[in-house]
C-alpha positions in Angstrom: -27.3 68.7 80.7 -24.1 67.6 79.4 -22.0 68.4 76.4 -20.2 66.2 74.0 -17.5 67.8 71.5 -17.6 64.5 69.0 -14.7 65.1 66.3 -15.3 63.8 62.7 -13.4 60.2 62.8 -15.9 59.3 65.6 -17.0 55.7 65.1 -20.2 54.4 65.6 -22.5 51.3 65.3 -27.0 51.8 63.6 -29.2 51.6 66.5 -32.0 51.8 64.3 -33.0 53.3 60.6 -35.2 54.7 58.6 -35.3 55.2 54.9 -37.2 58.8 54.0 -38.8 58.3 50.7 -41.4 61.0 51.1 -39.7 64.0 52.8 -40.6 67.3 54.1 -41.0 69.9 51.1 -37.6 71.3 51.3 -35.7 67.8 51.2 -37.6 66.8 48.5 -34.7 66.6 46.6 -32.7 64.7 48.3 -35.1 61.8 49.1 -34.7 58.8 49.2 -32.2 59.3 52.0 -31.8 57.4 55.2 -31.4 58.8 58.9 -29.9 56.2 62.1 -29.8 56.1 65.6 -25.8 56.0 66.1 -24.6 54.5 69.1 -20.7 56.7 69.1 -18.0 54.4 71.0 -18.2 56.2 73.9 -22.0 55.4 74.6 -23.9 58.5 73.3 -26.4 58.6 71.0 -27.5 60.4 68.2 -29.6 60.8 65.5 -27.6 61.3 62.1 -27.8 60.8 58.2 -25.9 58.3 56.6 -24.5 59.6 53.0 -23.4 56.2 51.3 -25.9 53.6 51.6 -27.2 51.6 49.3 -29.9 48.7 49.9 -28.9 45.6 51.9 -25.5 48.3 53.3 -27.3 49.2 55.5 -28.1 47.8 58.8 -28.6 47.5 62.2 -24.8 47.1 63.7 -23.8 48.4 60.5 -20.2 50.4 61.4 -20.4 54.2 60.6 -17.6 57.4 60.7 -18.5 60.9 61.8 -18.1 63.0 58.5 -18.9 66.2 59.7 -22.0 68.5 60.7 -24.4 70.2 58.7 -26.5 73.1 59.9 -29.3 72.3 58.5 -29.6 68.6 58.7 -27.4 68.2 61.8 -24.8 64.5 61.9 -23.3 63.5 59.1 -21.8 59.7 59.1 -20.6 57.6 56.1 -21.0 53.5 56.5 -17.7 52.1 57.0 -17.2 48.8 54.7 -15.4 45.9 55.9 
């Protein structure tokens, strides 16, 4: 198994996404709230949330930063507008 160190500033492109509108009990309040694939620069992949979407943001190539890491609910990533 490898293991990446990926520093907040990484830049990314949406794989894929998913709007969560019915969450898990203890995210209910947070919801909606949307979670990408991120393809990182350097290849890897990872699931993430993205904090600042709104509709029709976000998108499949859509660019994203690393914000940071949560313990609880893991990548962090904030869209990056043109």
């Amino acid at each position: 198994m490898t293991t990446y160190t990926i520093q907040p500033g990484t830049l990314g492109h949406v794989v894929s996404y998913t709007i969560i509108r019915v969450p898990p009990a203890s995210f209910a309040a947070e919801a909606p709230y949307a979670l990408a694939i991120i393809e990182l620069d350097g290849g890897q992949r990872l699931l993430g949330r993205v904090l600042n979407w709104e509709h029709g943001d976000l998108a499949i190539g859509a660019t994203v930063e690393l914000q940071g890491w949560d313990p609880s609910r893991g990548p962090l990533f904030r869209l990056v507008h043109p």
